[in-house]
C-alpha positions in Angstrom: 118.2 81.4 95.1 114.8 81.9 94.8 112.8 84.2 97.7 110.6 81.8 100.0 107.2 81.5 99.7 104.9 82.3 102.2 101.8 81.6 100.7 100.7 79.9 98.2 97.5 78.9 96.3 97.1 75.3 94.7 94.9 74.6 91.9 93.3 70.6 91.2 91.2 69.1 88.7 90.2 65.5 87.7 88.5 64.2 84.8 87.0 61.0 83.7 85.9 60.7 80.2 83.1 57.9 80.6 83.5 58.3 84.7 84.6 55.4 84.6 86.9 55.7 82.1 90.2 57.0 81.0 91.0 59.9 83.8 93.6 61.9 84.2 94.8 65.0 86.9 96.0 68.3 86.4 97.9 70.2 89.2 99.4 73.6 89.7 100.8 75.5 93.0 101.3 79.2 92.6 102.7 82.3 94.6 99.6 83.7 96.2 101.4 86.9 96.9 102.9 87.5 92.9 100.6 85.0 90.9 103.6 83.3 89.3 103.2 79.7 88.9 105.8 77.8 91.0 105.0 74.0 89.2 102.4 72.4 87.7 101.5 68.2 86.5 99.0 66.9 84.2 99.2 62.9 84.5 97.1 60.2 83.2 95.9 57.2 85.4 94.1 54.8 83.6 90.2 53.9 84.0 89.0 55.9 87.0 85.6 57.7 87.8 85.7 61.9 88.3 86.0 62.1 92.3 89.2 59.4 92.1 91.1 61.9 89.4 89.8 64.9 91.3 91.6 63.4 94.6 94.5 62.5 92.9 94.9 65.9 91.9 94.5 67.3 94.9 97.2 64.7 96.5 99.6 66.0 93.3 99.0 70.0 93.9 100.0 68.3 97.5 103.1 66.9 96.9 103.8 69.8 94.5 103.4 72.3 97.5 106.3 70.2 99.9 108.6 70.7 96.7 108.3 74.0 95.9 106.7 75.9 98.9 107.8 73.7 101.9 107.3 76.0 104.4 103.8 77.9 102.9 100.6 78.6 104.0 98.2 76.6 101.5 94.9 77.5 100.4 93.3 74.7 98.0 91.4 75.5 95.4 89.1 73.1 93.6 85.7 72.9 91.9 84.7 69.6 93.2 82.4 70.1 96.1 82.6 66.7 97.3 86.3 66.6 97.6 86.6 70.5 99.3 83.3 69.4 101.8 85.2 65.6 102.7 88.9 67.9 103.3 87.1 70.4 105.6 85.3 67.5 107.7 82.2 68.8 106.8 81.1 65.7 104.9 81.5 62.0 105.4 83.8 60.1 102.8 81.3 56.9 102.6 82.6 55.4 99.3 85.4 52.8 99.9 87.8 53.9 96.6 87.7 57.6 97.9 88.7 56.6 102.1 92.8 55.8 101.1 92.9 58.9 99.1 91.6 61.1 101.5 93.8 59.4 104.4 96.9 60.3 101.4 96.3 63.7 101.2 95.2 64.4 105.0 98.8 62.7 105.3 100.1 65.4 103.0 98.5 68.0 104.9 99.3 66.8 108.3 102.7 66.7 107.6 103.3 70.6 106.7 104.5 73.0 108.5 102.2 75.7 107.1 98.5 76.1 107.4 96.4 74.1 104.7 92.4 75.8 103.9 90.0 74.6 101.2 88.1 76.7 99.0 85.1 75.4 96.4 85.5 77.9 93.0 83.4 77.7 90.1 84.3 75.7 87.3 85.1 79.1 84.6 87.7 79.5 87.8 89.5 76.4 88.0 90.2 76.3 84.0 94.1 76.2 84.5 94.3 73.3 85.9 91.4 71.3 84.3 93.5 72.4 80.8 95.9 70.3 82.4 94.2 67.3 82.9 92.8 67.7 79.6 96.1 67.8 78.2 97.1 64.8 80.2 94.2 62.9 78.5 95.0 64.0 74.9 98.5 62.5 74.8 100.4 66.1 74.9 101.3 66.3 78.1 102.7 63.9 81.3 104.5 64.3 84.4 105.8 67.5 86.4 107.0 70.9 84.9 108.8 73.0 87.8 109.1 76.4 86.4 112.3 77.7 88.2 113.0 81.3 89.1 116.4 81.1 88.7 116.2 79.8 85.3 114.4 81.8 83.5 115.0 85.8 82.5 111.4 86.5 82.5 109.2 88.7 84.6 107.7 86.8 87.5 104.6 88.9 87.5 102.8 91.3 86.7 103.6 93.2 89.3 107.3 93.2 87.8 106.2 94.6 84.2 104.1 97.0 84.8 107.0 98.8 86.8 108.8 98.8 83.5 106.8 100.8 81.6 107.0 101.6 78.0 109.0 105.3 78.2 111.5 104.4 80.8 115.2 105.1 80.0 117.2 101.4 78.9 121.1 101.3 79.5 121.5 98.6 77.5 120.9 100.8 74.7 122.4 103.9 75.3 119.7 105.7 76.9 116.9 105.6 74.6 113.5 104.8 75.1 112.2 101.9 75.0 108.7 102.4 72.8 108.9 105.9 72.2 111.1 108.1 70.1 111.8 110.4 70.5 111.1 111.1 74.1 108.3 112.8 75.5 106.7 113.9 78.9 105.4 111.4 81.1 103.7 108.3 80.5 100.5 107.1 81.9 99.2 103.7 81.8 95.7 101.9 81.9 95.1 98.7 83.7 91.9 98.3 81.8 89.7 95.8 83.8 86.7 94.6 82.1 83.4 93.8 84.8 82.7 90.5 85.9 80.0 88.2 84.6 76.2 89.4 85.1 73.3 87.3 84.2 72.9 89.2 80.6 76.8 88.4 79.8 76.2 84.4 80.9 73.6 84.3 78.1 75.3 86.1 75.8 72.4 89.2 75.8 73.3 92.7 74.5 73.5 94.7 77.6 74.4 98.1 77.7 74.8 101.6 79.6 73.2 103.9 82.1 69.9 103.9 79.6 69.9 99.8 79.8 68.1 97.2 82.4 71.6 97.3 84.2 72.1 93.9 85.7 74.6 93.7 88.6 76.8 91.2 89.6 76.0 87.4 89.7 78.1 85.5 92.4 80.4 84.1 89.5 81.1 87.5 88.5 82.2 88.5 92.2 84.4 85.7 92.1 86.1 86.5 88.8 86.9 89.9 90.3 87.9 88.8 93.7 90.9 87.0 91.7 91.5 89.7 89.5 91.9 91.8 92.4 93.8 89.1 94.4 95.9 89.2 91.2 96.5 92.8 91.0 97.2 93.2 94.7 101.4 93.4 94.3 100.4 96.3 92.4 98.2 98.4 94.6 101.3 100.8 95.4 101.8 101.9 92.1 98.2 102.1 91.2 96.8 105.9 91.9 93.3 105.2 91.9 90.1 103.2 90.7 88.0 105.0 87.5 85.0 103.1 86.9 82.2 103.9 84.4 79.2 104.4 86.5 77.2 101.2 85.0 76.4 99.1 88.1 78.2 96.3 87.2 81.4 98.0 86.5 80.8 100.0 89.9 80.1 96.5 91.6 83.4 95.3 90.4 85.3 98.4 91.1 84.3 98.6 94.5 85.8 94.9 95.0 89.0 95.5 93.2 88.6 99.7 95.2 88.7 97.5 98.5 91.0 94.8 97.9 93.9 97.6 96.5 92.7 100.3 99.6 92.0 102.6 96.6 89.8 105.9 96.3 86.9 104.5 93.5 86.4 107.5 90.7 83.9 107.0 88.1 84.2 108.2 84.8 81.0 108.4 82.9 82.9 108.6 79.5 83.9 104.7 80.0 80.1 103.4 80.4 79.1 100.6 77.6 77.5 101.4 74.6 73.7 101.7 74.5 71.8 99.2 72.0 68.4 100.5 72.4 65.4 98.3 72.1 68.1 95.2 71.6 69.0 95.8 75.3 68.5 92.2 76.9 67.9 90.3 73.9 70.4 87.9 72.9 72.0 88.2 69.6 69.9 85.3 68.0 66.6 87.0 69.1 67.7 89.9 67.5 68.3 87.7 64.3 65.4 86.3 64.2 63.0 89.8 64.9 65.0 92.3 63.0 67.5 90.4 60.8 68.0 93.5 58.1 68.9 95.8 61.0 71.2 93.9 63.0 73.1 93.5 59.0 72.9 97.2 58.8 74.4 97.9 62.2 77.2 95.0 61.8 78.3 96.9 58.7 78.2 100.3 59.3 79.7 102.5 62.4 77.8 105.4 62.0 73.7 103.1 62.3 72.8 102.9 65.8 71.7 99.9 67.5 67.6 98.8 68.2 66.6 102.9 67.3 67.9 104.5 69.6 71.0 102.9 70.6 74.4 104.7 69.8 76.6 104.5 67.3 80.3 103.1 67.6 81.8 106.5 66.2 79.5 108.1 69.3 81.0 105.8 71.8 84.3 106.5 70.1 83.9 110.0 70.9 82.7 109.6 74.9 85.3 106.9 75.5 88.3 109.6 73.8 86.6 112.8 75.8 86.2 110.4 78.8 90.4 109.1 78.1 91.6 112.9 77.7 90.0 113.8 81.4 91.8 110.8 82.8 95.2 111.5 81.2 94.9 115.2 82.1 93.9 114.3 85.9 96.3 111.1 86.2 99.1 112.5 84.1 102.5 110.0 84.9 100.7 107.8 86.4 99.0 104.3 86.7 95.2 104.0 87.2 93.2 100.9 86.9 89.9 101.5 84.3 87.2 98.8 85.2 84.7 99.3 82.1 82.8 97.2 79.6 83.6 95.7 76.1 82.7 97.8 73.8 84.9 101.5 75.6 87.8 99.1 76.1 87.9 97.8 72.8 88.3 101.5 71.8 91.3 102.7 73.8 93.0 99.7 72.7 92.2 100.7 69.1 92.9 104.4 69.5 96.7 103.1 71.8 97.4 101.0 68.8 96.2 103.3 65.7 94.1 101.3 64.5 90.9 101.8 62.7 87.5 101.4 64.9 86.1 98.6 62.2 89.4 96.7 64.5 86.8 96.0 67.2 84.9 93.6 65.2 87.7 91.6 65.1 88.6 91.8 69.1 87.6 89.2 71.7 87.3 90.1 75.3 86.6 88.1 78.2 84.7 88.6 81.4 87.2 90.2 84.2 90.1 90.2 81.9 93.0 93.0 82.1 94.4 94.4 78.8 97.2 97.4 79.7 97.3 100.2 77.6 100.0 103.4 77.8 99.4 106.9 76.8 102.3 109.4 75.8 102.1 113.0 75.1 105.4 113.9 72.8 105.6 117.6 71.6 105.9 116.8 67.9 103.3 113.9 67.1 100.9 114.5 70.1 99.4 111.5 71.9 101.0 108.2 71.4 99.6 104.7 72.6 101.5 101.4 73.2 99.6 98.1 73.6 101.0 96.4 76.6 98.8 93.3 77.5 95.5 92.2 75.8 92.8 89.8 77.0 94.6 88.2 80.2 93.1 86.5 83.1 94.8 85.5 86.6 96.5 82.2 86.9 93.4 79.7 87.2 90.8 81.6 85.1 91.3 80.6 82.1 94.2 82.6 81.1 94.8 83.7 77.5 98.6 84.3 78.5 101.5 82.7 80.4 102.0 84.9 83.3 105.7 84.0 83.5 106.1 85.3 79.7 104.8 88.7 80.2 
């Protein structure tokens, strides 16, 4: 049987395309201690407006929670202010079609055990379960999916495969190693964290090191990283320490993630993003527009540095590999979460893979995503890299991933 959950986060959207018009809900409850998904709905409902399919998800991720985590503690979480505001008593419900659907889920609520909170999230936060409803809307999905524990033979978290890492011994096949051969000293791995959204990355502006106008955090960006560190929380004992690049926005987020883990923050000036020089705070159109010959030259050649100035990628390839040899060297065997920009992350995954730098034109990576990367020194071919997880976000954000299929 399935471990009881104790806690558990639940995730609503509605949608109204025409508001009023055809609506649908999407729904999803989750272990808030392992970020596995526990269930999740996407239903249509006919002709509705936005606030009636928003509080019909909320009643679903309701009756989800008395199915699959009876007995938890429930925090909501929905990008709706009206419906979190009404549910907290904070706001009047004045509009007669939202009154029985408010008593519905306050029936819901009154009837568990557990304690029920509300939180508002931004939208970019709440993408899992608007996909849903979207989903619901386009014909490809209806009705509950229960994802069952017992079921499946897949890691629950990511908690659970991390703690198999690439190098460790496999009896189902003989004793080799799974990832390596042959067999080499210990293997450290990378959570590699990229920072959360500033106001240069929500406009899609270059923004770079030390050197640069160095925006910090907006309050979406502190968000995405308080779930990416809610996320990574199972993990925090096998996680030796924090390295962040010393930009402020990285050392922003790796103070949340530091705090939320109880980890010593190290910064690592080899992992700061590239600099782009005069470009710095323009967006890439701008730069179009003023210098279109230059921004053709730099796009097609790594060794051309950005806005005169800037530095080249086979620079930053250097720093980041001089700034991944101190970290290997000081965290040898073990696991250490890297918070650090586009641009130096891109790189180690390059260099874990083998593949050649032009590779990072050709790599997306979102805003507080986690890509893991593992590093092995073997006697006879040196340092060896393995490509564990690319591009992921926590359960809710938008994730490019299942989290059950990791």
């Amino acid at each position: 049987m399935a471990d009881i959950v104790r806690r558990a986060v639940l995730e609503a959207d509605g949608g109204s395309r025409g508001n009023p018009g055809p609506a649908a809900y999407g729904a999803l409850v989750k272990d808030a201690d392992t970020g596995r998904v526990l269930a999740e709905e996407g239903t249509a409902i006919g002709v509705a407006s936005n606030n009636v399919a928003e509080y019909r998800g909320l009643i679903a991720a309701l009756r989800l929670a008395a199915e699959v985590a009876p007995e938890a503690d429930v925090e909501v979480r929905m990008d709706s202010k009206l419906v979190v505001e009404q549910m907290s008593g904070r706001w009047k419900i004045k509009h007669p079609d939202m009154r029985p659907l408010a008593m519905e889920a306050n029936r819901l609520v009154t009837a568990r055990p557990g304690a029920t909170s509300y939180t508002w999230v931004p939208r970019a936060l709440n993408q899992h379960a608007d996909r849903l409803a979207n989903e619901a809307l386009d014909g490809l999905r209806s009705g509950v999916t229960i994802h069952d524990p017992d079921l499946v033979d897949e890691p629950d978290s990511l908690l659970e495969d991390l703690e198999s890492p690439a190098g460790e011994v496999d009896s189902s096949t003989g004793g080799s190693f799974r990832g390596w051969s042959p067999p080499g000293g210990p293997v450290t791995t990378l959570v590699l964290v990229r920072h959360g959204a500033t106001v240069h990355t929500a406009a899609k502006r270059f923004s770079g090191g030390l050197a640069s106008s160095n925006p910090g955090l907006s309050e979406e960006g502190r968000a995405q990283v308080r779930e990416v560190a809610d996320w990574l929380a199972p993990l925090g004992a096998a996680i030796e320490a924090v390295v962040a690049s010393p930009v402020r926005r990285t050392v922003e987020s790796a103070q949340i993630l530091a705090a939320r883990l109880d980890l010593p923050l190290v910064e690592e000036p080899g992992f700061a993003e590239m600099e782009f020089g005069s470009w710095d705070g323009l967006t890439f159109a701008e730069v179009q527009e003023r210098q279109p010959d230059d921004l053709a030259a730099w796009l097609g050649s790594l060794d051309i540095s950005p806005g005169g100035g800037g530095e080249t990628f086979h620079e930053v390839e250097a720093r980041v590999l001089a700034g991944l040899a101190r970290v290997l060297e000081r965290y040898a065997g073990k696991t250490v979460a890297v918070v650090s920009h586009v641009t130096p992350i891109k790189t180690l995954v390059a260099h874990a893979v083998d593949a050649p730098l032009t590779s990072l034109f050709r790599m997306e990576l979102s805003t507080a995503s986690v890509s893991v990367v593992s590093f092995l020194r073997n006697d006879d071919e040196g340092l060896r890299g393995s490509l564990r997880l690319y591009n992921a976000q926590p359960p809710g954000a938008g994730q490019m991933l299942d989290p059950q299929r990791w």
